[in-house]
DSSP file (Angstrom, degrees, kcal/mol; ACC not computed):
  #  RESIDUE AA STRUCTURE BP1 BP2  ACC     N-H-->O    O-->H-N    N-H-->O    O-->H-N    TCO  KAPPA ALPHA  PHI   PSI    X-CA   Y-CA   Z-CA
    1    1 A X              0   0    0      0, 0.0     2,-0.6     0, 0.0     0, 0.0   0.000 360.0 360.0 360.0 131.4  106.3   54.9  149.7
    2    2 A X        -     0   0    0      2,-0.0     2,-0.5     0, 0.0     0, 0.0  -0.820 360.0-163.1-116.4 128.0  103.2   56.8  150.9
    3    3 A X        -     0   0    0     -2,-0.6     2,-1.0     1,-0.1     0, 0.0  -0.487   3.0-166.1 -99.9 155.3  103.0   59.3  153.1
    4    4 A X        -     0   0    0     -2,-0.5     2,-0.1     2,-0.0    -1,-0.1  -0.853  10.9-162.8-119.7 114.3   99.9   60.5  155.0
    5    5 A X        -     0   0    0     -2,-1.0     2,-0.4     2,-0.0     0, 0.0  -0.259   9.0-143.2 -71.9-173.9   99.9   64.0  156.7
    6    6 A X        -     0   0    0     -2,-0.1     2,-0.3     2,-0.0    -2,-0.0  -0.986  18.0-170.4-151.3 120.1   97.4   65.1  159.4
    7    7 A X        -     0   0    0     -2,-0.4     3,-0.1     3,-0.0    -2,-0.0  -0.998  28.6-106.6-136.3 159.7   96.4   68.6  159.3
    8    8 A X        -     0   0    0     -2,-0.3     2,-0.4     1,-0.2    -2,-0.0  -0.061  52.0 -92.0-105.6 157.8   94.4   70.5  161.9
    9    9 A X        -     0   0    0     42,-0.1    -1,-0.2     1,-0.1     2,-0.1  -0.594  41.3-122.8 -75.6 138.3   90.9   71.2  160.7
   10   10 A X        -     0   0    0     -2,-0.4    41,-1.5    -3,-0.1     2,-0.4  -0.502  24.8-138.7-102.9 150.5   90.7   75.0  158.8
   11   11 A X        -     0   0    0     39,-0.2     2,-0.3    -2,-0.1    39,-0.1  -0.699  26.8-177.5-111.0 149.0   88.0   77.0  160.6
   12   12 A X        -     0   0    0     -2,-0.4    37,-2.0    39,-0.0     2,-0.1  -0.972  33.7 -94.1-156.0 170.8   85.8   79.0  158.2
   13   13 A X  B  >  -A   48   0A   0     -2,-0.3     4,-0.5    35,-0.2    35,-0.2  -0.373  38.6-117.7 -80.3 165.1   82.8   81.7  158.6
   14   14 A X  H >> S+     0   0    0     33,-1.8     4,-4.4     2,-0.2     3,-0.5   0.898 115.3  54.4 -53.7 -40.0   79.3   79.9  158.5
   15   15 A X  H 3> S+     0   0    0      1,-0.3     4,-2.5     2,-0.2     5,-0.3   0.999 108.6  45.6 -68.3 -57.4   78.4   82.1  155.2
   16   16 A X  H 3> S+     0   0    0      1,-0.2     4,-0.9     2,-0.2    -1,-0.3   0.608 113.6  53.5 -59.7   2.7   81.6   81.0  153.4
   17   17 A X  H << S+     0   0    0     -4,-0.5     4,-0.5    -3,-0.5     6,-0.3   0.788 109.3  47.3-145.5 -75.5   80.5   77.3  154.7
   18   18 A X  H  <>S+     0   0    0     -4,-4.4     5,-2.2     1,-0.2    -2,-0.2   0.954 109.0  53.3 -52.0 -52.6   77.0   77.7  153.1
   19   19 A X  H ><5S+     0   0    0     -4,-2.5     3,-0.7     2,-0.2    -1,-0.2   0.846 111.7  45.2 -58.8 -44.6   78.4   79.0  149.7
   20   20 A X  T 3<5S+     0   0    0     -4,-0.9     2,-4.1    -5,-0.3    -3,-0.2   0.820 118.0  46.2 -73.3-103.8   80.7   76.0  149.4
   21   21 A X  T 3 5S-     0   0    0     -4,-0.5    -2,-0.2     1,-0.2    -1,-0.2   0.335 109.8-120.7   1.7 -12.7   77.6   73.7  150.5
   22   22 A X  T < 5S+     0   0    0     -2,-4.1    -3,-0.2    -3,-0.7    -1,-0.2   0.793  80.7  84.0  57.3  20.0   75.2   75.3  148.3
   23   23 A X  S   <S-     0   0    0     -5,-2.2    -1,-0.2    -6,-0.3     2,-0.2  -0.597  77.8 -75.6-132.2-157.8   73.0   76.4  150.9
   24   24 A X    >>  -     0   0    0      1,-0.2     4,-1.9    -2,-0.2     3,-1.6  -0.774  26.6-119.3-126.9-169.1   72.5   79.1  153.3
   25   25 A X  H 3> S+     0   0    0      1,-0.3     4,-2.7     2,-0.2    -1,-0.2   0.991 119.4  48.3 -78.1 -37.8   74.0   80.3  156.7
   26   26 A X  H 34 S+     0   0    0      1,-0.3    -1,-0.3     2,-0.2     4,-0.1   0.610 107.0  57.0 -65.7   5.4   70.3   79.8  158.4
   27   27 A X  H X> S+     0   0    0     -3,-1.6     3,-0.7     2,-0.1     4,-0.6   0.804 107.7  52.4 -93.0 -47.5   69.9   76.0  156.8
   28   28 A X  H 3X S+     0   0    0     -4,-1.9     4,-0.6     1,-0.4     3,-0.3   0.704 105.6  53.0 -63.0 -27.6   73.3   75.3  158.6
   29   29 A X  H 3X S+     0   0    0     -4,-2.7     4,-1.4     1,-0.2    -1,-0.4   0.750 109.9  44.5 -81.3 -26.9   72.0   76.4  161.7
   30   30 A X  H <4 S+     0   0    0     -3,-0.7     4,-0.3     2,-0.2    -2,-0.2   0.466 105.9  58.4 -89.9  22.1   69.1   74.3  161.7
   31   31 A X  H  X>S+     0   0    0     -4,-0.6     5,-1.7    -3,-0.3     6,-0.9   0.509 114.0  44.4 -29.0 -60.9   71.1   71.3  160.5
   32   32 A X  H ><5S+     0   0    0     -4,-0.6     3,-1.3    -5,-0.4    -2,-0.2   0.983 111.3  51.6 -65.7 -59.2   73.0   72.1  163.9
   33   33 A X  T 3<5S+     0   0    0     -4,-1.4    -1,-0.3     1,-0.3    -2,-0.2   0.513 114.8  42.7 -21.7 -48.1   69.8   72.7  165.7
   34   34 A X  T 345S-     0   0    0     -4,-0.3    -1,-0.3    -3,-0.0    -2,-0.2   0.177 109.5-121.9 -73.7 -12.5   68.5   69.2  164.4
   35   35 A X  T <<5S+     0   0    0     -3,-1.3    -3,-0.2    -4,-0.6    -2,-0.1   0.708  81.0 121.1  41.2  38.0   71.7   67.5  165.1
   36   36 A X  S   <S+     0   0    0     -5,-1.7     2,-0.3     1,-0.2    -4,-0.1   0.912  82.3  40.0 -79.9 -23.8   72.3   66.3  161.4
   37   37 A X  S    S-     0   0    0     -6,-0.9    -2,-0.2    -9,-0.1    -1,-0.2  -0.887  97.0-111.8-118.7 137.3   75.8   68.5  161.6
   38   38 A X        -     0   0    0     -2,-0.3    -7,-0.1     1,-0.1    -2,-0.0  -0.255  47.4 -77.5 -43.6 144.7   78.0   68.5  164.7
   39   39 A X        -     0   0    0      1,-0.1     2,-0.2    -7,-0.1    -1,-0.1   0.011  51.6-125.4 -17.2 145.8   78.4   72.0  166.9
   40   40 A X        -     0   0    0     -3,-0.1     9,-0.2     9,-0.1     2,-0.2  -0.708  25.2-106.0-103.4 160.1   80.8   74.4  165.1
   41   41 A X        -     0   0    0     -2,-0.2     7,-0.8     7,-0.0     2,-0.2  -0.683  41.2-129.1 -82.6 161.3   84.0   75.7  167.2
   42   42 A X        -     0   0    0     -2,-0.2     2,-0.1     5,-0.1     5,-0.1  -0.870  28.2-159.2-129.6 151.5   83.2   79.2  168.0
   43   43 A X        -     0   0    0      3,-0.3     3,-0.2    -2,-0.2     4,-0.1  -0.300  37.8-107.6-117.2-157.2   85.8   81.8  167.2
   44   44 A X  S    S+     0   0    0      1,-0.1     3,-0.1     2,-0.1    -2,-0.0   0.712 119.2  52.1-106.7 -21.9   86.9   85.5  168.1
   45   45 A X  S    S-     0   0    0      1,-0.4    -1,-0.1     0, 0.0     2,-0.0   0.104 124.9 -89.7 -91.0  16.6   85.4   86.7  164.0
   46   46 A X  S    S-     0   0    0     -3,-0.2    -1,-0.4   -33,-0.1    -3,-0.3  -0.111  81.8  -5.4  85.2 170.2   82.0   85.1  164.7
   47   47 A X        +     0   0    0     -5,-0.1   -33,-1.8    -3,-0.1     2,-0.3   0.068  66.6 173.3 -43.9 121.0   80.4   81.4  164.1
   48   48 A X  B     -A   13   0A   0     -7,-0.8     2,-0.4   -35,-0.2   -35,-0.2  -0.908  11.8-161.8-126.9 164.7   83.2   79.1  162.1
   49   49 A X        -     0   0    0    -37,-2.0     5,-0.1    -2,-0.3    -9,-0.1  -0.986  27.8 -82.8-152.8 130.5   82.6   75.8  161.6
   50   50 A X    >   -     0   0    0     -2,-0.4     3,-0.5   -39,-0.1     4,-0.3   0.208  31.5-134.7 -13.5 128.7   85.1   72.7  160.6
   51   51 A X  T >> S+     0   0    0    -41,-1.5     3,-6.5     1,-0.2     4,-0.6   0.967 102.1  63.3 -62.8 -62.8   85.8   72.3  157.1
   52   52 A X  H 3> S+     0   0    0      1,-0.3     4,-0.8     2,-0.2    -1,-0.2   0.451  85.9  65.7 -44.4  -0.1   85.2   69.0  157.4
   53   53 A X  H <4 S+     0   0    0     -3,-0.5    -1,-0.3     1,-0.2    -2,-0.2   0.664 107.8  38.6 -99.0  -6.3   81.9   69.1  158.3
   54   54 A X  H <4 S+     0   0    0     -3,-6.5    -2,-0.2    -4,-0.3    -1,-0.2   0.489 118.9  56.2-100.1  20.5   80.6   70.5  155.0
   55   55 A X  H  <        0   0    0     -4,-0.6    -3,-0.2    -5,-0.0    -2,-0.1   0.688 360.0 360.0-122.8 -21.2   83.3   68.1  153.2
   56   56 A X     <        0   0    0     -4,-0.8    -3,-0.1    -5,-0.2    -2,-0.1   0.451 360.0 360.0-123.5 360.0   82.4   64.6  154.6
């Protein structure tokens, strides 16, 4: 039997986001800017963005 969970998307800062991505924070913002990557959700610790957007 397989089960599939669902799990809410994990917020991270833009820099840790670049580091995993292999880029930096100011490519990700023009990525956003360009519309190749979706709008990040904005939090109370500064710009996070979906894991899932550097993962798919």
């Amino acid at each position: 039997m397989t089960h599939s969970f669902v799990m809410p998307p994990r917020l991270v800062k833009i820099g840790d986001a670049a580091v995993f991505a292999g880029t930096t924070p100011r490519a990700i913002r023009h990525y956003h800017q360009i519309g190749l990557l979706p709008e990040p959700e904005r939090g109370g610790a500064g710009t996070v963005a979906g894991a899932t957007a550097t993962t798919t």
